[in-house]
N, C-alpha and C positions, 0 to 999 in steps of 0.2 A: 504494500500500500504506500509507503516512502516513497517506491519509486512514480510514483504516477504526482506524488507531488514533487517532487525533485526536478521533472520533465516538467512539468507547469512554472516553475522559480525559471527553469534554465530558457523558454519561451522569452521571458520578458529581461533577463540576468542572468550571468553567467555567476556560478559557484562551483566551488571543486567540492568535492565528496568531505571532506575532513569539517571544510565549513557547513555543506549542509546537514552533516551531524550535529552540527553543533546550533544552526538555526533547528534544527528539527527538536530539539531538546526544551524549548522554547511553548512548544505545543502539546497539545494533550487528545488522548483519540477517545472518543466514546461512538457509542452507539446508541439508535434511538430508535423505540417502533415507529410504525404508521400510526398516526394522528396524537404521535407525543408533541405538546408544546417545549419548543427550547427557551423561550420570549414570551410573556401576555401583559396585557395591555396595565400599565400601573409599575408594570414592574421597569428597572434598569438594565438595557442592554450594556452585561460585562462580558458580552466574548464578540469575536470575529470567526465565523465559520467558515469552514471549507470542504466543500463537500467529496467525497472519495467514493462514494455509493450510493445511489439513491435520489430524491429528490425532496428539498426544503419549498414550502411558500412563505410569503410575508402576506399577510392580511391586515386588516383593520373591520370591523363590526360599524356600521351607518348609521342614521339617527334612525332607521327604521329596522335597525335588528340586526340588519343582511351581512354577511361578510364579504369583503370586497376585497380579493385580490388583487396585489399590486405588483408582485414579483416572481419568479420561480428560482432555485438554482439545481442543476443539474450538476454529472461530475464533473468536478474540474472548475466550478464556479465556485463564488465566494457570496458567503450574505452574513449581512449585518440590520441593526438598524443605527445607519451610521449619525444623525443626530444625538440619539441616545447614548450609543457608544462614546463617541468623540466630547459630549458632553457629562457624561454620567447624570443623565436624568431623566424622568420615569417615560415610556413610550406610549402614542395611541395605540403600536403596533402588535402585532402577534408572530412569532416566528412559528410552524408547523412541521413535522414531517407529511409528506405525502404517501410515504411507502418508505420499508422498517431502510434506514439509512445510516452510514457509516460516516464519522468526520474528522477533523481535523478542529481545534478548533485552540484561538490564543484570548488569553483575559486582556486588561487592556495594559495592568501593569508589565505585563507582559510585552504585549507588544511595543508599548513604550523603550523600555529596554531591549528588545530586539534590533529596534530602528538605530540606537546608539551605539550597542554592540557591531553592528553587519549594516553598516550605510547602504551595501548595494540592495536590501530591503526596503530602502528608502524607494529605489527606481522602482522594484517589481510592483509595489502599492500604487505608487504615483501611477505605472502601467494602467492595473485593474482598476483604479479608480478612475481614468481618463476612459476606459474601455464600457465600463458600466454607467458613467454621463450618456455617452454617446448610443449607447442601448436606449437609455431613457428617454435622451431626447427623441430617436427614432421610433417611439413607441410610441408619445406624444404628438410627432407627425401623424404617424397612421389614425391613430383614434379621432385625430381632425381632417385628416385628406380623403381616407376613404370610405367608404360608405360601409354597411354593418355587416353587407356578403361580402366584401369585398377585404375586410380588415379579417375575417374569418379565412377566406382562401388564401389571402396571403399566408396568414402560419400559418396555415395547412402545408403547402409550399416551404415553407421555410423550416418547419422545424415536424416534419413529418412521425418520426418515431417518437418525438415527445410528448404528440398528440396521443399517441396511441400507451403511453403508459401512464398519464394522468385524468381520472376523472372526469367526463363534462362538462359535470355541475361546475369543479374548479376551472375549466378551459371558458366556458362562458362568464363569471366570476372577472376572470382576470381582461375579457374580452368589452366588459362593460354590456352584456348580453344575461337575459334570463334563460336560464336551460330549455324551457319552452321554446324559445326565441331560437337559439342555437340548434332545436331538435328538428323546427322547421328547415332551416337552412340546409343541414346536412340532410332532410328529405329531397329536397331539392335537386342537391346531386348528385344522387343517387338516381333519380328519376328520370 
């Protein structure tokens, strides 16, 4: 499992083996079922995850009850809730498993001290955090450029197998779609 994070560090940073034992020592692995909270709402995000198997959401709960998906991460992504984290204070948010998932995952004192320890951590973050803007922003286009079949087919296109190991209910959720809504649609083409 190291190594799949090791290949992820060396993506954005180059480290030799001796150093990423020693960033890796930094970190702590757990494991989590389907539909364990890592995060709920009140509380303080203290870690930065990394997922190695599996898949996390981020949600939040509406004024009308509904949980409203706003993120995924699959392997090899990372999530936080980086207000809460970077601030230490309490979140609207909810971190979930989707399905039973394996991690990675650094506190903040932690990560604090990583960064001062291994500066070239400094670049890998700055990386993913420029990578995951640009997700966001992309995401934000979509939900305003294209129309509700159309923001649907696009993931469907773009992220094909991820549709098919999460949920619906969660894929409409994160779509700004009611699963009815969404159940129409995939009638459609089918049809």
């Amino acid at each position: 499992m190291s190594d799949i994070f090791k290949a992820h560090i060396n993506k954005f940073a180059t480290v030799s083996g001796e150093e990423f034992e020693d960033i890796l020592s930094y970190f702590q692995f757990k494991s989590i079922l389907k539909k364990d909270n890592l995060l709920e709402e009140g509380q303080v995000c203290k870690s930065n995850f990394f997922v190695l198997n599996g898949i996390l959401r981020k949600f939040f709960i509406n004024e009308k009850g509904t949980e409203q998906t706003t993120e995924f991460a699959i392997e090899n992504w990372w999530m936080t809730e980086t207000f809460s984290f970077i601030n230490q204070s309490p979140t609207e948010f909810y971190i979930q498993a989707v399905e039973n998932t394996e991690l990675l995952y650094i506190d903040k004192m932690a990560y604090e001290k990583l960064l001062k320890t291994h500066p070239v951590m400094e670049k890998y973050f700055r990386c993913i955090y420029q990578k995951a803007y640009a997700a966001a922003q992309m995401r934000i286009k979509f939900l305003y450029g294209f129309s509700r079949e159309e923001l649907y087919y696009h993931f469907l296109k773009a992220q094909p197998e991820f549709l098919q190991r999460v949920p619906q209910y969660l894929i409409a959720s994160y779509l700004n779609f009611t699963p009815e809504y969404l159940s129409e649609i995939r009638k459609k083409g089918i049809s």
